[in-house]
CHARMM internal coordinates of N, CA and C (Angstrom, degrees):
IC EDIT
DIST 1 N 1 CA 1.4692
DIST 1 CA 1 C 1.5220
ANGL 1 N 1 CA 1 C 109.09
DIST 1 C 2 N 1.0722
ANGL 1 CA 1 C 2 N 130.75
DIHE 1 N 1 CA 1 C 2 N 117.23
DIST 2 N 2 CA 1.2438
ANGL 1 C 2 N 2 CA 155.42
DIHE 1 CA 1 C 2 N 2 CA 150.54
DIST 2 CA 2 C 1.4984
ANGL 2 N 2 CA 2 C 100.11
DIHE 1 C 2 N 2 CA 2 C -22.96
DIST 2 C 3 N 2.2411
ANGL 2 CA 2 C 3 N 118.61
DIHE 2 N 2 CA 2 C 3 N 124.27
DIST 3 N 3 CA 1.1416
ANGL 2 C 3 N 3 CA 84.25
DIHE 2 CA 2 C 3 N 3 CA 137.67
DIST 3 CA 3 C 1.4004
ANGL 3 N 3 CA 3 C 144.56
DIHE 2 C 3 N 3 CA 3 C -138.25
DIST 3 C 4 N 0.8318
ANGL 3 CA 3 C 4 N 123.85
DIHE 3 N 3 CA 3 C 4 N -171.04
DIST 4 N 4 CA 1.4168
ANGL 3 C 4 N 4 CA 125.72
DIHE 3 CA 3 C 4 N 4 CA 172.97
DIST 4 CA 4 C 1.6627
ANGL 4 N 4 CA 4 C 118.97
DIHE 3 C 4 N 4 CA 4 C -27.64
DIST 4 C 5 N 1.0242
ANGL 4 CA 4 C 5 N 117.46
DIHE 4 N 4 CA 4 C 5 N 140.61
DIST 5 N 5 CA 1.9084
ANGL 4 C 5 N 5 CA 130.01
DIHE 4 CA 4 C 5 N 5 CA 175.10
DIST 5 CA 5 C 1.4482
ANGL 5 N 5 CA 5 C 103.98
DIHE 4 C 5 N 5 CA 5 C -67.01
DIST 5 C 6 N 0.8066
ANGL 5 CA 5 C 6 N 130.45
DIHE 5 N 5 CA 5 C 6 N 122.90
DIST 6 N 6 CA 1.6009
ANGL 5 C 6 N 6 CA 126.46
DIHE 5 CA 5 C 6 N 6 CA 156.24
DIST 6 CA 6 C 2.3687
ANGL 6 N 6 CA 6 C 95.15
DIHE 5 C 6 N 6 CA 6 C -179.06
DIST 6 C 7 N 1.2747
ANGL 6 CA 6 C 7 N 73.97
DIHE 6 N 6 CA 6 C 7 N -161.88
DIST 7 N 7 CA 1.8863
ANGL 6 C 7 N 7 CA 87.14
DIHE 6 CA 6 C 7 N 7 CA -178.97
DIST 7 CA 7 C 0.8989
ANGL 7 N 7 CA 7 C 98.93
DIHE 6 C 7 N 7 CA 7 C -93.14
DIST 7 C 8 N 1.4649
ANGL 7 CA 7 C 8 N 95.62
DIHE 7 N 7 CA 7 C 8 N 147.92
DIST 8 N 8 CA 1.8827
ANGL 7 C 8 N 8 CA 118.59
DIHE 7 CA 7 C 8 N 8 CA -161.15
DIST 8 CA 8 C 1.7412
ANGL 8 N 8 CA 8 C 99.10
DIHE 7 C 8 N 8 CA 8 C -58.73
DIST 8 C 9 N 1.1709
ANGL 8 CA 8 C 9 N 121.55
DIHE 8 N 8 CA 8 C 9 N -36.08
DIST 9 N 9 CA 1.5755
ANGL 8 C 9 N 9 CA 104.20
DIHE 8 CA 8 C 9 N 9 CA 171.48
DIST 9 CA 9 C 1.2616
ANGL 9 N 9 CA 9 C 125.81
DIHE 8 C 9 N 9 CA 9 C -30.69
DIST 9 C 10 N 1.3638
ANGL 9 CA 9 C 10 N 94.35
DIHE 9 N 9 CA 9 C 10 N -43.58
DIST 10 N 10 CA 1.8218
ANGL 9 C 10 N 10 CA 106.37
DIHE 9 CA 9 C 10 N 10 CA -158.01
DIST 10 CA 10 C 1.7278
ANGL 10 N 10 CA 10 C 102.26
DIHE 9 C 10 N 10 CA 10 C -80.01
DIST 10 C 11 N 1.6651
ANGL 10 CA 10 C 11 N 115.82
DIHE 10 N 10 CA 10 C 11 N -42.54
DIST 11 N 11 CA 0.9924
ANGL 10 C 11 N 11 CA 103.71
DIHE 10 CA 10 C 11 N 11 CA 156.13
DIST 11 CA 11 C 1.4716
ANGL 11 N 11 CA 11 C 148.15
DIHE 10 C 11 N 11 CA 11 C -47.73
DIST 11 C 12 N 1.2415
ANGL 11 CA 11 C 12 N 93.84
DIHE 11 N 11 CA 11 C 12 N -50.73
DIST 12 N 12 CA 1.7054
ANGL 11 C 12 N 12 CA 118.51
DIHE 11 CA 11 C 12 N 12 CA 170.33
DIST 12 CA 12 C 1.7586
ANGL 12 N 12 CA 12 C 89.26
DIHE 11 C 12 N 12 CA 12 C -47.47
DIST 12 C 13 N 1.2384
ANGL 12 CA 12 C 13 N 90.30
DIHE 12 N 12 CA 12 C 13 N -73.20
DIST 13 N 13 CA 2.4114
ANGL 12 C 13 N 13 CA 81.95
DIHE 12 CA 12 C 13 N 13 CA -171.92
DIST 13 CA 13 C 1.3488
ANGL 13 N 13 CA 13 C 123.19
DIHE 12 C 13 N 13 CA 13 C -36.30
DIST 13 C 14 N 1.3856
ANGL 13 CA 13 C 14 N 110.58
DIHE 13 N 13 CA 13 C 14 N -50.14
DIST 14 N 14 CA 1.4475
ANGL 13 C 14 N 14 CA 134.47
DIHE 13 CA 13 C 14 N 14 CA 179.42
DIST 14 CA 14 C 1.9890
ANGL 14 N 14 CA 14 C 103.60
DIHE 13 C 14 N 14 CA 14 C -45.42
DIST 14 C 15 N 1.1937
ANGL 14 CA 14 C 15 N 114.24
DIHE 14 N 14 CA 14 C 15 N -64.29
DIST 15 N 15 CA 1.1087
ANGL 14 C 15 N 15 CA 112.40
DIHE 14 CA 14 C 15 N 15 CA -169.65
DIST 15 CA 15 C 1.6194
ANGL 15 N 15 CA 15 C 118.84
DIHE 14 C 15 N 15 CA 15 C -101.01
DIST 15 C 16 N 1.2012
ANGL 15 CA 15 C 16 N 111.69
DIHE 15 N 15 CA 15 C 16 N 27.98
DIST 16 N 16 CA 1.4442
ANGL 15 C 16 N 16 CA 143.01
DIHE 15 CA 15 C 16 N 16 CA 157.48
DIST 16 CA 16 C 1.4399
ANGL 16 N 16 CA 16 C 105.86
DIHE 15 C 16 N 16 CA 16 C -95.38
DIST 16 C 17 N 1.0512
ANGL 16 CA 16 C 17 N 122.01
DIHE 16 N 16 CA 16 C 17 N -25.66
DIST 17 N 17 CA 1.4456
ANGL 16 C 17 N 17 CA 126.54
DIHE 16 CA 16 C 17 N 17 CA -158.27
DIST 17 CA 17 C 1.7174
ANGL 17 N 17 CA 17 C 97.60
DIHE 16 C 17 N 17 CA 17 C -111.58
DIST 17 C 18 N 1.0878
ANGL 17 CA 17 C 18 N 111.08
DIHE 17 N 17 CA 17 C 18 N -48.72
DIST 18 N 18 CA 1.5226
ANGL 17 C 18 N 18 CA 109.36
DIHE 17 CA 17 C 18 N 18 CA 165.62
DIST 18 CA 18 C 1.5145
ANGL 18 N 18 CA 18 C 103.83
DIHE 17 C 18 N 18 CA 18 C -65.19
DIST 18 C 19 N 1.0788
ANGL 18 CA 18 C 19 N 136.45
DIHE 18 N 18 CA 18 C 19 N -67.60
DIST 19 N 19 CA 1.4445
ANGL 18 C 19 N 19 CA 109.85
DIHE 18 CA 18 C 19 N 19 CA -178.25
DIST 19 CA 19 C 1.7784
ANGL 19 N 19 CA 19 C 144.72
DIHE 18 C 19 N 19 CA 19 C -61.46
DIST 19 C 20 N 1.4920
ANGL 19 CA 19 C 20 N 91.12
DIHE 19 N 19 CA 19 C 20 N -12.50
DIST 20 N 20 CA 1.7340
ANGL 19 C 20 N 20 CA 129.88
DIHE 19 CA 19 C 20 N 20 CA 150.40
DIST 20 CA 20 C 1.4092
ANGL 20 N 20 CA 20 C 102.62
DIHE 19 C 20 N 20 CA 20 C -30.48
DIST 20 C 21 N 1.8756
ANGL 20 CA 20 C 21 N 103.21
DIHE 20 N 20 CA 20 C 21 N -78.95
DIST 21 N 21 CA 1.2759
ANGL 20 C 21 N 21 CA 119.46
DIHE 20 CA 20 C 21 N 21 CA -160.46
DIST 21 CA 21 C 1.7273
ANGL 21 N 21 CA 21 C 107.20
DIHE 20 C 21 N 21 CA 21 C -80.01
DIST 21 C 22 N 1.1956
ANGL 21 CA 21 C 22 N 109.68
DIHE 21 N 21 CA 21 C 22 N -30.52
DIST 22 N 22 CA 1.9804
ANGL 21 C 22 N 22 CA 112.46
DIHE 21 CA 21 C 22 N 22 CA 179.29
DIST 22 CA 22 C 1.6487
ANGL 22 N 22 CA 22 C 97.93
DIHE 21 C 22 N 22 CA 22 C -39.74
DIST 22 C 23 N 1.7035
ANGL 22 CA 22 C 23 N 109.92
DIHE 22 N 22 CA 22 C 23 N -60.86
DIST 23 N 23 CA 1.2065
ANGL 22 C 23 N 23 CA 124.36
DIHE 22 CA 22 C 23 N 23 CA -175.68
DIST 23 CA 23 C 1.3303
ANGL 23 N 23 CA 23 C 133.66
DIHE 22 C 23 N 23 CA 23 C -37.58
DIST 23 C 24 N 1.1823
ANGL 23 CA 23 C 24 N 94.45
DIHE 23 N 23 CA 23 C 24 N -63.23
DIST 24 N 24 CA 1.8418
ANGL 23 C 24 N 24 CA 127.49
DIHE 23 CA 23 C 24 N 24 CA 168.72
DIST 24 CA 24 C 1.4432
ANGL 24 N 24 CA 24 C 95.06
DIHE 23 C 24 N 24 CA 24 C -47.49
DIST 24 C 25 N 1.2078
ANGL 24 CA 24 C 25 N 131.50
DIHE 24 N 24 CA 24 C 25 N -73.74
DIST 25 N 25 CA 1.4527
ANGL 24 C 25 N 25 CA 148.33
DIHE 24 CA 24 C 25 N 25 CA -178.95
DIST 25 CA 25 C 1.7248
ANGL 25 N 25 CA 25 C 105.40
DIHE 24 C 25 N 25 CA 25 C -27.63
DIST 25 C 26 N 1.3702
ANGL 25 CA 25 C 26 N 110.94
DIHE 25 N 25 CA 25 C 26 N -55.88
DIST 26 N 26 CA 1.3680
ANGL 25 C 26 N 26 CA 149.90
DIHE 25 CA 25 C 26 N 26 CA -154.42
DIST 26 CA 26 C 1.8905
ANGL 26 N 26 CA 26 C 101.44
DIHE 25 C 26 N 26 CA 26 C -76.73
DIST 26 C 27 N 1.5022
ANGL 26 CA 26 C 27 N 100.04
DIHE 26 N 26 CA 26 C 27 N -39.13
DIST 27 N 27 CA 1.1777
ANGL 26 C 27 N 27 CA 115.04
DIHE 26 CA 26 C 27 N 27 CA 172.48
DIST 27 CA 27 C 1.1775
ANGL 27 N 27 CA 27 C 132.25
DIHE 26 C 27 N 27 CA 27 C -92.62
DIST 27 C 28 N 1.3012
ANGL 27 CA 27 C 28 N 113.53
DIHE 27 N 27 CA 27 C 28 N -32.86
DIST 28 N 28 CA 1.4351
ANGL 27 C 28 N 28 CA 129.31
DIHE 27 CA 27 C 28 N 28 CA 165.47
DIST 28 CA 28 C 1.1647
ANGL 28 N 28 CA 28 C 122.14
DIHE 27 C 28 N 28 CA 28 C -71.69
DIST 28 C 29 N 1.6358
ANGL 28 CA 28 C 29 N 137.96
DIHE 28 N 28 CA 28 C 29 N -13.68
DIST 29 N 29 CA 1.6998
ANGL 28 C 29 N 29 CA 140.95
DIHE 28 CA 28 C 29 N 29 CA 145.71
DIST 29 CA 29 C 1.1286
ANGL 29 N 29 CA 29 C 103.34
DIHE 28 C 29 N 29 CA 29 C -90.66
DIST 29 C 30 N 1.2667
ANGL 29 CA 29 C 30 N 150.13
DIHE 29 N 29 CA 29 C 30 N -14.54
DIST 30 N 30 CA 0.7666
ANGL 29 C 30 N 30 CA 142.29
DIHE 29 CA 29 C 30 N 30 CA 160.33
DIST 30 CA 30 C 1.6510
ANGL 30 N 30 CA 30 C 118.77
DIHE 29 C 30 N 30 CA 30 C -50.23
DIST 30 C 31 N 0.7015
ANGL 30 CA 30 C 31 N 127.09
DIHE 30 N 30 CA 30 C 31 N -57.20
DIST 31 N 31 CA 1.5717
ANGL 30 C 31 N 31 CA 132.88
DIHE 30 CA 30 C 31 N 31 CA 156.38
DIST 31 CA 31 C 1.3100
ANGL 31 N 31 CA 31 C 126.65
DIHE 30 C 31 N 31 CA 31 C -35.10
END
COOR INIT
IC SEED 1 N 1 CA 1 C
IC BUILD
């Protein structure tokens, strides 16, 4: 996934947050 233009913060958050949620995801069928 492509991302978004902005300052590397926002990136940096963005794909902290996608790998946040992969996890969560990852954990939650997991069960």
């Amino acid at each position: 996934m492509p991302l978004p233009p902005g300052p590397a913060w926002v990136r940096d958050a963005l794909a902290a947050c996608d790998q946040r949620c992969e996890e969560l995801d990852a954990g939650a069928y997991a069960q």
